[in-house]
C-alpha positions as a Python dict, from the first residue, in 0.01 Angstrom:
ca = {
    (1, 'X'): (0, 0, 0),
    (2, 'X'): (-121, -8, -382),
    (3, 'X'): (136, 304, -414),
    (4, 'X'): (-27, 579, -266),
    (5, 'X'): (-349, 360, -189),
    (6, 'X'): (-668, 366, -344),
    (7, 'X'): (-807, 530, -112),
    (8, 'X'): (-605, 838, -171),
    (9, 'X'): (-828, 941, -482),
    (10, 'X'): (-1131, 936, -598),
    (11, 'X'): (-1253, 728, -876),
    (12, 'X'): (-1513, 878, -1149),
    (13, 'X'): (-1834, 753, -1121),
    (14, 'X'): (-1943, 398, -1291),
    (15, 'X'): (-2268, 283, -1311),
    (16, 'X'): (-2402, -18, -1264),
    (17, 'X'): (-2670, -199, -1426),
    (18, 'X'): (-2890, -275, -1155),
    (19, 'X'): (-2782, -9, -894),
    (20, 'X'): (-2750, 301, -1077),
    (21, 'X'): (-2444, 523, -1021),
    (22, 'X'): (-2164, 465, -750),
    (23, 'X'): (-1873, 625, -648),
    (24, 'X'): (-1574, 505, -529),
    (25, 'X'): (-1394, 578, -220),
    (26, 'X'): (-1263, 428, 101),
    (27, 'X'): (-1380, 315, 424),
    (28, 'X'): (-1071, 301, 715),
    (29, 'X'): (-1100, 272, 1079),
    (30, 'X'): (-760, 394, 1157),
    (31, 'X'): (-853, 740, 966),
    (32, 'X'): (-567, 680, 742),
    (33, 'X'): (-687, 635, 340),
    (34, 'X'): (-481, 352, 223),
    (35, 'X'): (-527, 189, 502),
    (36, 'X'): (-885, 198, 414),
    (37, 'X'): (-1130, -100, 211),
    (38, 'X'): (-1255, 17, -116),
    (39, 'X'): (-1669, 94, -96),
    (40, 'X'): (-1896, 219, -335),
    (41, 'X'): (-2175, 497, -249),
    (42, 'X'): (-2449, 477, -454),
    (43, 'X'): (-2607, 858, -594),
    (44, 'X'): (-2842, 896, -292),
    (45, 'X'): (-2588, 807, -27),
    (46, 'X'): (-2270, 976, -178),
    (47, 'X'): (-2559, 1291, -238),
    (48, 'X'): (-2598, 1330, 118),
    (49, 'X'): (-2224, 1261, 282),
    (50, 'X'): (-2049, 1437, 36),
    (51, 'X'): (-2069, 1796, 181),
    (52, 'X'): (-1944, 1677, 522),
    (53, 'X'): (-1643, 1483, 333),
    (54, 'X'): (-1528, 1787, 163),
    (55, 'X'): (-1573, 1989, 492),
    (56, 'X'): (-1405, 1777, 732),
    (57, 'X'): (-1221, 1531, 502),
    (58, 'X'): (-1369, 1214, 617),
    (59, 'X'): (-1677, 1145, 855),
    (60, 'X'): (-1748, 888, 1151),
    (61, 'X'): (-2003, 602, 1047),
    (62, 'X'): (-2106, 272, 1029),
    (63, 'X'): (-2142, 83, 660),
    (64, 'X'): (-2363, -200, 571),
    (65, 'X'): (-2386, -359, 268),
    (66, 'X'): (-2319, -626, 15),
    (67, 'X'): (-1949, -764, -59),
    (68, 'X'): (-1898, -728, -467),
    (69, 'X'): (-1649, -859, -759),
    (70, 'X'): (-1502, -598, -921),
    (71, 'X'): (-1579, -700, -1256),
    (72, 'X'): (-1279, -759, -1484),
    (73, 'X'): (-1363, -452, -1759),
    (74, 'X'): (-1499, -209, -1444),
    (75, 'X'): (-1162, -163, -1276),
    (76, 'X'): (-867, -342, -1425),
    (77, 'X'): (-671, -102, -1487),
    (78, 'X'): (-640, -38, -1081),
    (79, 'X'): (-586, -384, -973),
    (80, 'X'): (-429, -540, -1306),
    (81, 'X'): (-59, -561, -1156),
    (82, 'X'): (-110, -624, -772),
    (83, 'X'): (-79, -950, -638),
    (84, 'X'): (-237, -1049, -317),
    (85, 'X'): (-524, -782, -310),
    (86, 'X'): (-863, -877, -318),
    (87, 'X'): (-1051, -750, -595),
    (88, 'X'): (-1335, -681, -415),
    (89, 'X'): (-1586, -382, -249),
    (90, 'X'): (-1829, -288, -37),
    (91, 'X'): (-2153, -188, -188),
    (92, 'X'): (-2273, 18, 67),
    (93, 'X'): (-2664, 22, 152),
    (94, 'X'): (-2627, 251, 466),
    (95, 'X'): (-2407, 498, 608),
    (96, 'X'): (-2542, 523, 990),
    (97, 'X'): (-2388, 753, 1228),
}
């Protein structure tokens, strides 16, 4: 656990250069945050699950997308003093139900 998990806040919006804007937050299949992979919405995705998320906390789907680097000057400050954890996410492309 990354103490208190990532997963257990949200990140503020990045954007990236060929995407647009993202947000951060994480995926888990045992319901429990930092237990959960980091992902990143982009504006059109996060647009349409985020009223469900604040309603019931967390919704039931499927993700598909493209495993990313977290770039060195996007995130360090997160990952900087963890060894062991992959500094990676999930660029998510589809959120199907």
């Amino acid at each position: 656990m990354l103490r208190g998990g990532v997963g257990c806040f949200r990140i503020k919006p990045r954007t990236l250069r060929t995407i647009g804007q993202v947000y951060f937050m994480s995926a888990s299949s045992s319901v429990i945050a930092h237990e959960g992979f980091l992902v990143a919405l982009p504006d059109s995705l996060y647009n349409r699950w985020i009223d469900p998320i604040r309603k019931h906390g967390a919704i039931r789907c499927s993700l598909t997308g493209r495993l990313q680097s977290i770039r060195r000057k996007d995130i360090v400050q997160l990952f900087e003093d963890y060894t062991g954890v992959p500094q990676v996410y999930l660029l998510v492309e589809d959120c199907g139900r």
